[in-house]
C-alpha positions as CSV (number, residue, x, y, z in Angstrom):
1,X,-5.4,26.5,-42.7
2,X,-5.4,29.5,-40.4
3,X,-2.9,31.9,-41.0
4,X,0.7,30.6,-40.2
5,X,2.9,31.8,-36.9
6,X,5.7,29.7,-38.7
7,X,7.1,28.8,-41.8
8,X,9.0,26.0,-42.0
9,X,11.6,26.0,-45.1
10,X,12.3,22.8,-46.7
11,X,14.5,22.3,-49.9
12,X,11.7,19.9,-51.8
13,X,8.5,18.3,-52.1
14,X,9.6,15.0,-50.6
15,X,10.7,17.0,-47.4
16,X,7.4,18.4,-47.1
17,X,5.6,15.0,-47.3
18,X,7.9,13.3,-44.9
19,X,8.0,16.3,-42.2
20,X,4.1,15.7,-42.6
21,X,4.0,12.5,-42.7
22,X,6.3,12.6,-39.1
23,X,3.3,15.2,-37.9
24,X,0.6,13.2,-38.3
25,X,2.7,9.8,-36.4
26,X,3.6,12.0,-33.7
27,X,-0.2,13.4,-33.5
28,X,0.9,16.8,-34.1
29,X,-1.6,19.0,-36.3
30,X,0.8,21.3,-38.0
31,X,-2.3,23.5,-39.3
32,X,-3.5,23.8,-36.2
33,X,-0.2,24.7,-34.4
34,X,0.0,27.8,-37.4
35,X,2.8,25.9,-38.9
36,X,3.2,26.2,-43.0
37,X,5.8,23.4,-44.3
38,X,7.1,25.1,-47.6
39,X,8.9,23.3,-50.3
40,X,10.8,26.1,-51.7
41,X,12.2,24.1,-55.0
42,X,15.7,23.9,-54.1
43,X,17.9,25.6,-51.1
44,X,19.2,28.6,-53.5
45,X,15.8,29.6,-52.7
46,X,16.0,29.9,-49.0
47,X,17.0,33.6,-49.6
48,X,13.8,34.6,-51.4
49,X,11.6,32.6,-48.8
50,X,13.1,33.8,-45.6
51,X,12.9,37.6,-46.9
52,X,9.0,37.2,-47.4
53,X,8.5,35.4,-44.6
54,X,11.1,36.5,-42.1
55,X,11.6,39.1,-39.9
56,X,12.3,41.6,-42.9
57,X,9.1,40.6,-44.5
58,X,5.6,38.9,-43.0
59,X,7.8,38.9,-39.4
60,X,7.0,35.0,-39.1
61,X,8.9,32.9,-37.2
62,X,11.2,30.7,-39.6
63,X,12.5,27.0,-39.3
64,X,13.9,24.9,-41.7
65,X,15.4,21.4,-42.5
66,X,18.7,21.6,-44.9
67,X,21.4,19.4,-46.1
68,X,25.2,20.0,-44.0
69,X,26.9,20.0,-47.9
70,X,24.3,23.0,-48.3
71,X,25.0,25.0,-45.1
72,X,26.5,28.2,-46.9
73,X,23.3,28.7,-48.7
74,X,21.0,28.2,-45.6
75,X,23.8,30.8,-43.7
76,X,23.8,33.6,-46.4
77,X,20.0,33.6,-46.8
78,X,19.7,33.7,-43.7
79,X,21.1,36.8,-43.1
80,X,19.8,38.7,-45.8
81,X,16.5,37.8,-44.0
82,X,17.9,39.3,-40.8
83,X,17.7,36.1,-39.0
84,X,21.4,35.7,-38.7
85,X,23.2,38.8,-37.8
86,X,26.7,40.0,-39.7
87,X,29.2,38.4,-37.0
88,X,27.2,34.8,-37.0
89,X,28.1,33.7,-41.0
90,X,30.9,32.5,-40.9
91,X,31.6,31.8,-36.8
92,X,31.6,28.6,-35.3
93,X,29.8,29.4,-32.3
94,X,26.2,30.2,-33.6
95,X,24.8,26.5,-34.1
96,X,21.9,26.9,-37.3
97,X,20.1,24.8,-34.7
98,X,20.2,27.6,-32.2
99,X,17.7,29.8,-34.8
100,X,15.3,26.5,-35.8
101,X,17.5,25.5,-39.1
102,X,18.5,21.4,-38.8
103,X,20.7,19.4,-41.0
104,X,20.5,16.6,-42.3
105,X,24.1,14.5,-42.5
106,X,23.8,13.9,-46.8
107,X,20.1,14.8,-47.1
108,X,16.5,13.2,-46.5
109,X,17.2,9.9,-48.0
110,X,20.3,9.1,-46.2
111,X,18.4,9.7,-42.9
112,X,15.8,7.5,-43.9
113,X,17.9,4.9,-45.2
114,X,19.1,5.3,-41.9
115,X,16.1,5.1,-39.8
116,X,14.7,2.0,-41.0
117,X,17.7,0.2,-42.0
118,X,18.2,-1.7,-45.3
119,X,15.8,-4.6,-44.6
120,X,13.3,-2.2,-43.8
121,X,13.8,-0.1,-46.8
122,X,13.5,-2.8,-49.1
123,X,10.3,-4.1,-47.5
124,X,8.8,-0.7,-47.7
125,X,10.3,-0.9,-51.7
126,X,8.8,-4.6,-51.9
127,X,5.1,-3.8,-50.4
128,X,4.8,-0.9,-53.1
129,X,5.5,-3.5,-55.6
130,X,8.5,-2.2,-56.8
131,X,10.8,-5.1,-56.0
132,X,11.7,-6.4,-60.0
133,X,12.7,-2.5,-60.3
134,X,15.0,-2.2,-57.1
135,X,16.2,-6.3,-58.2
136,X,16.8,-4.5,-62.2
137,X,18.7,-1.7,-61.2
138,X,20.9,-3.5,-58.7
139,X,22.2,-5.7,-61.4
140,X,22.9,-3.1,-64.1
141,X,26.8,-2.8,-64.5
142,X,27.2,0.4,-63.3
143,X,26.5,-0.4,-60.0
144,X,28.0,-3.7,-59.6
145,X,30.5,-3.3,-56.3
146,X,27.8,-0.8,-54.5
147,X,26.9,-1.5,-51.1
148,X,23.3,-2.0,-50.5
149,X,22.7,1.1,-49.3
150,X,24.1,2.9,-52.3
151,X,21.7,0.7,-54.5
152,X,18.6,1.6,-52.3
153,X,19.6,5.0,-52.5
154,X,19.9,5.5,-56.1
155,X,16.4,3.4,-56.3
156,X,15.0,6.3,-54.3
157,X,16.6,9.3,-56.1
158,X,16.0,7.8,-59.7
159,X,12.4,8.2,-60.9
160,X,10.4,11.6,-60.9
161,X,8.3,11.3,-58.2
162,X,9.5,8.5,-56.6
163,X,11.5,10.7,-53.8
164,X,7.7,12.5,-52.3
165,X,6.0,8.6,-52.6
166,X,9.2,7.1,-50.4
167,X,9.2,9.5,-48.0
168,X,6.0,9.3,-46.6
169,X,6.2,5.4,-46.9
170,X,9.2,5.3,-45.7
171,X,8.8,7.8,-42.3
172,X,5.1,5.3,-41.9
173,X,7.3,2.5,-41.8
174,X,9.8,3.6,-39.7
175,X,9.9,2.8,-35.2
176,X,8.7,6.4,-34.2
177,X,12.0,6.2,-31.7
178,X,14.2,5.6,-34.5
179,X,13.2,8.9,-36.5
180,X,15.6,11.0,-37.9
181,X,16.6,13.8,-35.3
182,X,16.8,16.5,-37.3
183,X,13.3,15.7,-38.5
184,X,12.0,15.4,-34.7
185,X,13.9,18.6,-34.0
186,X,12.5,20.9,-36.3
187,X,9.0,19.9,-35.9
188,X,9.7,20.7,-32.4
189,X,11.2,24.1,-32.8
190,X,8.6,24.7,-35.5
191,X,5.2,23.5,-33.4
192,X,7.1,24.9,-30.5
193,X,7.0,28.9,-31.7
């Protein structure tokens, strides 16, 4: 890869494969647009990342996909990093948006719940020849009275590994005009810098 104009922060691995994954769908060469999607191991870790990287450090541009219950983090490290200024932390009017930072409603997996739907999801789960798992855990006690999407959820979340593997099989499955916004959005402010 040439050397990055932008640095895209993302919270984990399985962010990074499906914001590739939504790249290669939408024919966009993030490599060749100098973009670097970087899983940075959790959002408490924004901080670190966006000082390197950010205007305080290598002077790249910065965008980033984040979780709304996590916004606090993504705000302070921000402006450690000098990409928010003093007055924007805590004030309504400066949209994360407006600086390349999207949210997603719960996080990844609720959007792509979301995006293909439950039949989808479980066909996707079904064609990996995981169905006797997703059938298994749906019948355990402790979630007996769980919607569907609760229990393809929890299928997603529950294995090491199995979050990175869904998302890119997940995002190939999905109608590319049903992708998650916040996805589309901040490969478009990222490949857009």
């Amino acid at each position: 890869m040439s050397t990055p104009r932008t640095v895209l922060l993302v919270e984990g691995e399985s962010d990074r494969v499906a914001l590739h994954a939504l790249a290669h769908r939408r024919g966009e060469d993030l490599a060749a647009a100098g973009v670097e999607v970087v899983a940075m191991g959790g959002i408490t870790n924004l901080r670190s990342h966006a000082l390197r990287d950010g205007p305080r450090g290598r002077g790249l541009a910065l965008a980033g996909l984040y979780d709304v219950p996590e916004e606090h983090h993504v705000r302070r490290g921000l402006l450690v990093a000098g990409v928010l200024v003093t007055g924007d932390v805590g004030s309504a009017d400066i949209e994360l948006a407006e600086v390349g930072f999207h949210a997603c409603d719960r996080d990844l997996e609720d959007e792509l719940l979301r995006a293909v739907g439950p039949d989808g999801a479980q066909a996707v789960i079904e064609a990996a020849g995981e169905a006797t798992s997703l059938r298994l855990l749906a019948q355990m006690p402790s979630q007996r009275g769980w919607t569907r999407e609760e229990v393809l959820r929890r299928f997603l979340t529950s294995q090491s590994g199995r979050k990175a593997r869904y998302a890119r099989l997940l995002v190939e499955a999905l109608d590319l005009d049903r992708a998650p916004a916040p996805l589309v959005a901040v490969l478009e402010d990222a490949v857009g810098r």
